[in-house]
C-alpha positions as CSV (number, residue, x, y, z in Angstrom):
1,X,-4.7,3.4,-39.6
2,X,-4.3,4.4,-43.1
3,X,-2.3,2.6,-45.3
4,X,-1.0,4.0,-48.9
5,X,2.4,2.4,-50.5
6,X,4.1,5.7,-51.5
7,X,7.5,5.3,-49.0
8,X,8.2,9.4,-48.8
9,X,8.1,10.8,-45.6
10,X,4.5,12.1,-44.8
11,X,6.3,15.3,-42.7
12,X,2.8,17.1,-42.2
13,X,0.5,14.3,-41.8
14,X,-2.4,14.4,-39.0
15,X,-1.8,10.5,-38.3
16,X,0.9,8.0,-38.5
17,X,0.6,6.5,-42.0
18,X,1.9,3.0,-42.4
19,X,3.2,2.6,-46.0
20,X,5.4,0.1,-47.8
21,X,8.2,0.3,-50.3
22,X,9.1,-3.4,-51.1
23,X,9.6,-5.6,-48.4
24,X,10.0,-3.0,-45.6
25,X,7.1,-1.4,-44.2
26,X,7.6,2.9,-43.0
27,X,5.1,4.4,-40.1
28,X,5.6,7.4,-39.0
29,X,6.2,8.0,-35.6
30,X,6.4,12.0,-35.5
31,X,6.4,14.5,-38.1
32,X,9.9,14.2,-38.8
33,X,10.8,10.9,-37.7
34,X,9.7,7.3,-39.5
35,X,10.3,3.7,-37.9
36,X,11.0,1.3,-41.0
37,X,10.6,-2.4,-40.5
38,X,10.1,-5.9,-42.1
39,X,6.7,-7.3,-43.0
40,X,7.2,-9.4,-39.2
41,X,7.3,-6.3,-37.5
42,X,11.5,-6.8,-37.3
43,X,12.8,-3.0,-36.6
44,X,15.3,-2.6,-39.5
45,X,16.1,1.2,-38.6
46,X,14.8,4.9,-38.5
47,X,14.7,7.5,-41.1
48,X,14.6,11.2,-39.8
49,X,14.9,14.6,-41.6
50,X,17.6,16.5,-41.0
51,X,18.9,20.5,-41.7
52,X,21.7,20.7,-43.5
53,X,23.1,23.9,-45.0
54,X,19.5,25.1,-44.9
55,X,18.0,22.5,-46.7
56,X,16.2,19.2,-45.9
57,X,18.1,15.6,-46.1
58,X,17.1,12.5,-44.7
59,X,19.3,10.2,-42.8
60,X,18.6,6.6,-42.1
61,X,19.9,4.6,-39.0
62,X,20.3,0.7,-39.5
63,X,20.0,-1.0,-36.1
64,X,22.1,-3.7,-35.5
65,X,20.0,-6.5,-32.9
66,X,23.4,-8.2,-32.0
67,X,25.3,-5.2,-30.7
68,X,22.0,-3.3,-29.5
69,X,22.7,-0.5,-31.4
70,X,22.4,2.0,-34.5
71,X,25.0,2.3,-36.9
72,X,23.9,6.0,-38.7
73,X,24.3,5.9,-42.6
74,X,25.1,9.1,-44.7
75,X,22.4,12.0,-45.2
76,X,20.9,11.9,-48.7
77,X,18.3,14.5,-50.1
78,X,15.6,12.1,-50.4
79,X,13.3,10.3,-48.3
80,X,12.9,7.3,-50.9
81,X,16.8,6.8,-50.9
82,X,17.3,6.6,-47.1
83,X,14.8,3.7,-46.5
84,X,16.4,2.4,-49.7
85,X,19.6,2.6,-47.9
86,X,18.2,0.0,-45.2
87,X,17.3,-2.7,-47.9
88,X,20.7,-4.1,-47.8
């Protein structure tokens, strides 16, 4: 597996890429979907591109272990900023 720190969504690559950005480590899981988690392997969300009015955003889900579920956070136009938006 190869393993770079740049966090942006690798939407073309060949291969999952595991990166890191902080304490939260991305792999992409399809083309247009990344699982972000904690250095313990802790699932802190997903990060997915969406269409919206014909361009691309990105929109992170936080998932909550207690209530066994995920709570969707507001689109934003980059990748960087959605797993930023599952730091806190």
């Amino acid at each position: 597996m190869h393993t770079t720190t740049d966090a942006r969504l690798n939407i073309h690559s060949p291969r999952p890429v595991a990166r890191s950005r902080g304490d939260l480590r991305i792999l992409d899981v399809r083309d247009d979907l990344s699982r972000v988690t904690r250095a313990n392997g802790e699932i802190v969300g997903y990060v997915d591109r969406v269409d919206v009015a014909g361009d691309t955003a990105y929109r992170a889900r936080r998932y909550v272990a207690a209530e066994r579920r995920f709570v969707e956070l507001p689109n934003v136009w980059d990748a960087d900023d959605a797993v930023d938006t599952l730091r806190w």
